[in-house]
N, C-alpha and C positions, 0 to 999 in steps of 0.2 A: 806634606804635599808628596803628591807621586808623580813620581813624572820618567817617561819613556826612556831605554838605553837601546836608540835604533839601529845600531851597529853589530847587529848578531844576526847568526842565520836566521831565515823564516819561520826556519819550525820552533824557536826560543822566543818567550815573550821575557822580555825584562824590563825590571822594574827598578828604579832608584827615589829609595824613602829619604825623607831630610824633612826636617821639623815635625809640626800637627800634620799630624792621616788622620781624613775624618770620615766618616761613612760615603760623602758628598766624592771623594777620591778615589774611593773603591768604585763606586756605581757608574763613576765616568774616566776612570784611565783602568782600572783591572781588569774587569769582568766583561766591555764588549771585548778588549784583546782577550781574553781566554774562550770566551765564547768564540773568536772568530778563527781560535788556535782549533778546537777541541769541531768546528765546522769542516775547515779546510784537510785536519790531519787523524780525528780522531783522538789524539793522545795530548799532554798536556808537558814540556818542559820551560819551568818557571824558575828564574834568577832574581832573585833579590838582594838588593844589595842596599842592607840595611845603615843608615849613617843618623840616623835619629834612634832617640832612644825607644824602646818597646813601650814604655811608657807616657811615649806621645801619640799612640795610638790611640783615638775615643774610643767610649765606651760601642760607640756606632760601629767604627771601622771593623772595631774587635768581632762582634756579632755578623756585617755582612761579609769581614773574609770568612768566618765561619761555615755562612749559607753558600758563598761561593765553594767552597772546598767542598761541602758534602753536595752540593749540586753535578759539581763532575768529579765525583768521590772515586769511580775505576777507571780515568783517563788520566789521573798524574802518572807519570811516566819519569822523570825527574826535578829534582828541585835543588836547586844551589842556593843556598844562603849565604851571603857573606858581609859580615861585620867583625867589630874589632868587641862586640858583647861576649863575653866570653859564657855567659849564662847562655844566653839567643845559641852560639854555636854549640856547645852540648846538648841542648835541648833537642835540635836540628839531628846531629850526630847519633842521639842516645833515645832518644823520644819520639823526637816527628815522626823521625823511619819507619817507625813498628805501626805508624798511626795511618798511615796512606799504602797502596797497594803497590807504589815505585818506589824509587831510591832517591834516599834524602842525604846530603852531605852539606856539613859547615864548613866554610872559610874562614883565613882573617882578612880584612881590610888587603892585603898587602899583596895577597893572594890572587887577585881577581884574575887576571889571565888563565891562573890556574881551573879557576870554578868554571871559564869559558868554556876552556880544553874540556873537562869532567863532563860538563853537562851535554857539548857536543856529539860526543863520542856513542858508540852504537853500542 
C-alpha cells in the first residue's frame, strides 16, 4: 500500500510504502501526485520511504513505476530513498543515480529527517 507523507514542502511528493504495492497504488496515489508535481513546478523531487520489502512490489507496480519514471524521465530533479534495505540503498546510492538525469541518494530508516533536509535543499 502507498500512502501520502503530507507534511513536507509543496514542491516534494512523498511517498510511505508498507506491505503489497500493486499496480492499482501506483495509478491512484503516485502518478496523479507527480503528474500534478511535474504541472505546477516543472521538476519532479520524490521521497520514498520504503518499509515494505522490494519484493512486495507486483509484478504491476514494478512495470507502471517504470512507465511513470520514463514518462517524466528529464524532470526528476531529486529523489530520497529511504529504508533499512541495505541492497534498495546501494542500489539508489550506486545505480539509480547514473540512471535518471537528478540526484539520487539512500537513507537508513533512522535517517529520515536527514533525507528531508537533503532533498529540500537547493
Amino acid at each position: 500500500m502507498l500512502q501520502f507523507i503530507n507534511d513536507l514542502p509543496d514542491d516534494i511528493v512523498g511517498i510511505h510504502a508498507v506491505g503489497e504495492v500493486t499496480k492499482e497504488d501506483i495509478d491512484t496515489a503516485l502518478i496523479p501526485r507527480l503528474d500534478d508535481l511535474v504541472k505546477r513546478q516543472g521538476e519532479i523531487n520524490y521521497l520514498l520511504v520504503l518499509e515494505t520489502n522490494a519484493q512486495n512490489f507486483t509484478a504491476g507496480a514494478w512495470f507502471e513505476d517504470v512507465k511513470v519514471g520514463l514518462k517524466h524521465f528529464t524532470k526528476w530533479k531529486k529523489v530520497a530513498v529511504v529504508t533499512d534495505q541495505k541492497s534498495v540503498e546501494w542500489f539508489t546510492n550506486n545505480v539509480f543515480k547514473l540512471l535518471i538525469p537528478g540526484k539520487a541518494q539512500g537513507f537508513p530508516l533512522d535517517k529520515l529527517e536527514d533525507a528531508v533536509r537533503w532533498i529540500s535543499e537547493e
